[in-house]
N, C-alpha and C positions, 0 to 999 in steps of 0.2 A: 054267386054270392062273393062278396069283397070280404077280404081276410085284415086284421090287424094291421099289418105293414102297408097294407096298398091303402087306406081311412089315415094312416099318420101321413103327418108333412112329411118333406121330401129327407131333412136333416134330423129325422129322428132315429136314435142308436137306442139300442137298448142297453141299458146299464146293469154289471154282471150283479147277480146276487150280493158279495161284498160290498160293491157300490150302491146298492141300495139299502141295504144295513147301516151302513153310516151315514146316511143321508138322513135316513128319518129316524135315526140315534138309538141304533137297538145293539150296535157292535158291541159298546162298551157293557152294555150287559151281559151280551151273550159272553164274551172274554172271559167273565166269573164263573162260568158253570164250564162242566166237566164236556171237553168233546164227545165222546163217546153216548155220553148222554145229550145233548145238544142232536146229533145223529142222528139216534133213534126215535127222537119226538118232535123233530120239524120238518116240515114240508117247505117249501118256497120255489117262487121261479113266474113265470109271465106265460098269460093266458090270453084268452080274446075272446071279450064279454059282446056278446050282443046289445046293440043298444036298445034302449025301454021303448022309444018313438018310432025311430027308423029298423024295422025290421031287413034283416041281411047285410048291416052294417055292426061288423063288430071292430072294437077297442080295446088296445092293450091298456092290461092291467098285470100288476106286479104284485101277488098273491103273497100272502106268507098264514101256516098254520101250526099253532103248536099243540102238543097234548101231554099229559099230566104222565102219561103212562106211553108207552113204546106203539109207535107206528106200526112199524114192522113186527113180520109174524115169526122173525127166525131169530127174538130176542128172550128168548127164553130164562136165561141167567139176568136179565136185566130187570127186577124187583124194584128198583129204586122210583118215588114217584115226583117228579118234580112240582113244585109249588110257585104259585104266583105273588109269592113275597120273594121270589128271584129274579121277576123281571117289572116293566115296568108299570105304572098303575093303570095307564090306559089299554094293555095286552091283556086278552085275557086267554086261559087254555080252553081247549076244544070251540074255538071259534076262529072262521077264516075273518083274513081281514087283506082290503083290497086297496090298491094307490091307483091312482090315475096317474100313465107315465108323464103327463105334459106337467104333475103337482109336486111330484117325488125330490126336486132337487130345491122346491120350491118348502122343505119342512111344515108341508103340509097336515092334518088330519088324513085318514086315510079317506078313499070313497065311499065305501061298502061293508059291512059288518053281515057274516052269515054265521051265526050261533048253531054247533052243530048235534048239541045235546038238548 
């Protein structure tokens, strides 16, 4: 099976997590809320999706999820629940959401919405 990298062109990089924050304008949001919190309830980073047609062809995609309440299980003192009147109206919590890396610099829509409640 072909992996992500070897399906991209030959000039594709992958751009770091901050570069794709600001790309599809989520920086300036996150900038407002508290790191420590921001931490504990985001996940992000680049994956390789299988494609729906050609089986054993997978595709980078650049993942990002948030949740209302702590990821992780070693956050014990962290009570506080985050709310999505702090971020933007098309994010929502507890659902992953996916870019297509060839659309990302492109301020695109994302590709893929997986709702995970």
């Amino acid at each position: 099976m072909k992996n992500a990298s070897e399906n991209s062109s030959p000039d594709f990089k992958k751009l770091s997590n901050e570069e794709v924050l600001q790309a599809i304008g989520l920086s300036e949001y996150f900038e407002k809320i508290d790191s420590k919190l921001l931490e504990n309830r985001l996940c992000m980073g680049w994956l390789s999706k299988e494609h729906k047609k050609h089986k054993g062809f997978y595709q980078p995609r650049w993942f990002i999820l948030m949740s209302a309440k702590p990821l992780k299980k070693d956050c014990d003192q962290d009570s506080e629940i985050l709310h999505e009147t702090n971020l933007p109206h098309w994010l929502e919590l507890e659902t992953m959401y996916y870019f297509d890396q060839k659309e990302i610099t492109k301020k695109s829509a994302c590709s893929g919405i997986v709702p995970l409640m």
